[in-house]
N, CA, C and O of each residue as an XYZ file, in Angstrom:
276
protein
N    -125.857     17.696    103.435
C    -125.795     19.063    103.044
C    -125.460     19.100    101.562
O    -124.682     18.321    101.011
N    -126.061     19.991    101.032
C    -125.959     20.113     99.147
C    -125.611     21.653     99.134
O    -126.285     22.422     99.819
N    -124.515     22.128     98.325
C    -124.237     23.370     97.810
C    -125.303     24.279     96.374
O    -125.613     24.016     95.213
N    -125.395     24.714     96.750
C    -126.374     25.184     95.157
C    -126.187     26.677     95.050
O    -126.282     27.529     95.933
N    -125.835     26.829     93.487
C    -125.741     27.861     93.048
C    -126.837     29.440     93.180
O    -126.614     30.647     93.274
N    -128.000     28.602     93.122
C    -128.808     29.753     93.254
C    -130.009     29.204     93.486
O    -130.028     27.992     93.268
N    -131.340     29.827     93.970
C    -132.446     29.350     94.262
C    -133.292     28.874     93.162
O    -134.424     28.501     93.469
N    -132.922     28.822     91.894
C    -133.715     27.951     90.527
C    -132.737     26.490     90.554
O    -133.297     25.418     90.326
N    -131.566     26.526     90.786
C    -130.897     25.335     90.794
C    -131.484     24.721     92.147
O    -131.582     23.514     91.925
N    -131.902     24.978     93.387
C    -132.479     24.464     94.679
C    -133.636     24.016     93.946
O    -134.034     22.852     93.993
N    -134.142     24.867     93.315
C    -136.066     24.261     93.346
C    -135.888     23.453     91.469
O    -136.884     23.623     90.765
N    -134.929     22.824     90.948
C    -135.115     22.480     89.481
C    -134.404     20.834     90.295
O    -134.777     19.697     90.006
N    -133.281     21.223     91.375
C    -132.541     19.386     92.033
C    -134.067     18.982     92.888
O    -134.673     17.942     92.629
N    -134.561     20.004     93.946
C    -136.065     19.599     94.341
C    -136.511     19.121     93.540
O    -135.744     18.167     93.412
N    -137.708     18.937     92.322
C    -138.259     18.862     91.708
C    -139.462     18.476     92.469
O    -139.945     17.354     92.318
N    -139.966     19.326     93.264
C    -141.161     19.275     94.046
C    -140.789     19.032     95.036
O    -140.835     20.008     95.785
N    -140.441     18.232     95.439
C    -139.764     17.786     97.284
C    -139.849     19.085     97.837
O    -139.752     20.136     97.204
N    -140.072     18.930     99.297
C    -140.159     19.576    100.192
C    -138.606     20.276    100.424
O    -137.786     19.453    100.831
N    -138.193     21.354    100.273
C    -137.191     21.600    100.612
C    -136.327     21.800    102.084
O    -135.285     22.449    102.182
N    -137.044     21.058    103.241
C    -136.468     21.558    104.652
C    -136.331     22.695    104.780
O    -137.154     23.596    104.616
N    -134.582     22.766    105.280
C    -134.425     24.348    105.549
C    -133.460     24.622    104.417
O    -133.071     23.578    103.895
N    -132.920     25.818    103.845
C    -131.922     26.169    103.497
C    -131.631     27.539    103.830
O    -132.509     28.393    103.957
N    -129.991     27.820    104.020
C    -129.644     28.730    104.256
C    -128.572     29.343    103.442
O    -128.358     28.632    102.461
N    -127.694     30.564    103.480
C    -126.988     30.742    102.528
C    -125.458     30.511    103.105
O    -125.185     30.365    104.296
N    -124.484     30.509    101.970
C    -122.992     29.982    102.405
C    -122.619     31.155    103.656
O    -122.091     30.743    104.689
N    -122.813     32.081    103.553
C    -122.584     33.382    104.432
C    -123.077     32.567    105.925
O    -122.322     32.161    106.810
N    -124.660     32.476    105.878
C    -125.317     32.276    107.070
C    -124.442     31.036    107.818
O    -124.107     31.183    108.993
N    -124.054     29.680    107.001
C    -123.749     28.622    107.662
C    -122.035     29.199    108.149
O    -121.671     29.393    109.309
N    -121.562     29.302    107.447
C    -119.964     30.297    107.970
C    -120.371     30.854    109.520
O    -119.651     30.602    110.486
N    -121.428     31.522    109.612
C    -121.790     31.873    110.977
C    -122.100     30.849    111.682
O    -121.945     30.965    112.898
N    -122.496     29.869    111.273
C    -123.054     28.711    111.929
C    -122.027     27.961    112.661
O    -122.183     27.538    113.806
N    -121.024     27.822    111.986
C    -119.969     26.852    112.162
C    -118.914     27.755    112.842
O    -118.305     27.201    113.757
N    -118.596     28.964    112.592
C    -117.850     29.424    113.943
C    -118.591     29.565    115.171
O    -117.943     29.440    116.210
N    -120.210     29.875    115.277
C    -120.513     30.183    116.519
C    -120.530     28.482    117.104
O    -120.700     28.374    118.318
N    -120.390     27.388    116.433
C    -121.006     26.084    116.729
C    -119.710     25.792    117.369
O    -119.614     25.070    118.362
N    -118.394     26.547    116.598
C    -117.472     25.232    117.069
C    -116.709     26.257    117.377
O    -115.611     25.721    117.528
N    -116.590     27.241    117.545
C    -115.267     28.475    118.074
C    -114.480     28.117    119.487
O    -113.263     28.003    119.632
N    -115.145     28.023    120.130
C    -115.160     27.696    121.934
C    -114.387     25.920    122.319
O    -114.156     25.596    123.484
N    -114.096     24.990    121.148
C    -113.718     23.919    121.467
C    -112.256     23.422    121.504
O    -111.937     22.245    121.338
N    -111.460     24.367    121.722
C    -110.305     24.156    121.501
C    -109.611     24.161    122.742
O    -108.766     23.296    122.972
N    -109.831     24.873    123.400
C    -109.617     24.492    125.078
C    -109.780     23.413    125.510
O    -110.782     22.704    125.421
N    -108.570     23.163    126.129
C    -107.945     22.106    127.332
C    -109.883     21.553    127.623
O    -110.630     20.669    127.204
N    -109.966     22.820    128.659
C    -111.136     22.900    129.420
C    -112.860     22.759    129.210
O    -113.877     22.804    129.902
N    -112.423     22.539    127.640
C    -113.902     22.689    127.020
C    -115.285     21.968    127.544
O    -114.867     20.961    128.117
N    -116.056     21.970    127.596
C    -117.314     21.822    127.886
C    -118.696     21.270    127.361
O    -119.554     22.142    127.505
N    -119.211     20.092    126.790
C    -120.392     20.689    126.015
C    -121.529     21.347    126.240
O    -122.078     21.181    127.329
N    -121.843     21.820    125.712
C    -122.795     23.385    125.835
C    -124.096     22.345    126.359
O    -124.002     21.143    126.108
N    -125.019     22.751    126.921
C    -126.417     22.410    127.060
C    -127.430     22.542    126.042
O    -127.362     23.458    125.222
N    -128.444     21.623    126.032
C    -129.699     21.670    124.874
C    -129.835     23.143    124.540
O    -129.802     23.685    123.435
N    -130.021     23.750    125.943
C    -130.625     25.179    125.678
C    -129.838     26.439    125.648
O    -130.218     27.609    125.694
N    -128.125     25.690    125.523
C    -127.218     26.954    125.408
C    -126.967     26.625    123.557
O    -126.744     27.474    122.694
N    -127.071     25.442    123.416
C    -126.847     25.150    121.417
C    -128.301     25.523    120.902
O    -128.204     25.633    119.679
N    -129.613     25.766    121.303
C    -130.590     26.356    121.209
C    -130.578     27.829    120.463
O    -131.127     28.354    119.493
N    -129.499     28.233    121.628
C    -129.819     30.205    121.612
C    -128.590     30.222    120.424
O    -128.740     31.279    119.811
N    -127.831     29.724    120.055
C    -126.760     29.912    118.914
C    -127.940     29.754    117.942
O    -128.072     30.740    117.217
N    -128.780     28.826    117.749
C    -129.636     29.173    116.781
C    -130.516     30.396    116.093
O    -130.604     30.944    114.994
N    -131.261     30.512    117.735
C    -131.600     31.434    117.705
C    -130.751     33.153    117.445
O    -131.213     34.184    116.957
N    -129.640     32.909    117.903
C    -129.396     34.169    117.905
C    -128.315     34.848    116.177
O    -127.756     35.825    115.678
N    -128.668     33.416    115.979
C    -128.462     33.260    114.069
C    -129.759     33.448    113.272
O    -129.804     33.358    112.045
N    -130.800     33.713    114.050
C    -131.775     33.799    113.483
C    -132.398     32.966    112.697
O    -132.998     33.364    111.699
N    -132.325     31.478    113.109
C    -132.194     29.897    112.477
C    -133.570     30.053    113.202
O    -133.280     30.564    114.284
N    -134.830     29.881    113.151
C    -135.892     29.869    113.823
C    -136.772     28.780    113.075
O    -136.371     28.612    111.924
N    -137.719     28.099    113.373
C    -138.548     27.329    113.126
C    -138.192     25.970    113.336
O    -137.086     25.592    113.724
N    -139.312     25.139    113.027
C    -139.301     23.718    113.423
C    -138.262     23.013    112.926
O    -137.744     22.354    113.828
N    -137.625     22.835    111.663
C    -136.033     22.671    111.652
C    -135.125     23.018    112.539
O    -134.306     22.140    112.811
N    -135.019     24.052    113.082
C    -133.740     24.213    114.109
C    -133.974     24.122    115.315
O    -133.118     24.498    116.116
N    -134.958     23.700    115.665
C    -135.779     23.579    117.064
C    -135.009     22.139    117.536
O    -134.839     21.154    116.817
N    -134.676     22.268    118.664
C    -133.536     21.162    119.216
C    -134.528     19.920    120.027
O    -135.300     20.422    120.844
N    -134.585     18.895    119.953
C    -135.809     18.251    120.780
C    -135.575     17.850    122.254
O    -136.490     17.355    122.912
């Protein structure tokens, strides 16, 4: 994971490369409480392919990057 100031600093460290995915500091903050909120319990669980799926989805993380195999 790389931090970047703004989307000319993303595409000037690219320098053509394919950029994967990127998202913004806001979006991943969502990422990481919906990813890891629930693990602190005794009782915890790990989630299924298709229950860490819909956290994607329902972050609106869509396409072949966040697609779980």
């Amino acid at each position: 994971m790389n931090l970047f100031r703004s989307e000319e600093h993303i595409e000037r460290w690219l320098d053509g490369r394919d950029p994967g995915a990127t998202i913004t500091v806001g979006k991943l903050s969502e990422l990481a409480h919906a990813w890891w909120c629930d693990r602190l319990p005794p009782e915890w669980q790990p989630r299924s392919r298709e229950l860490n799926q819909a956290v994607f989805d329902r972050l609106g993380l869509t396409g072949e990057f966040w697609r779980l195999a």
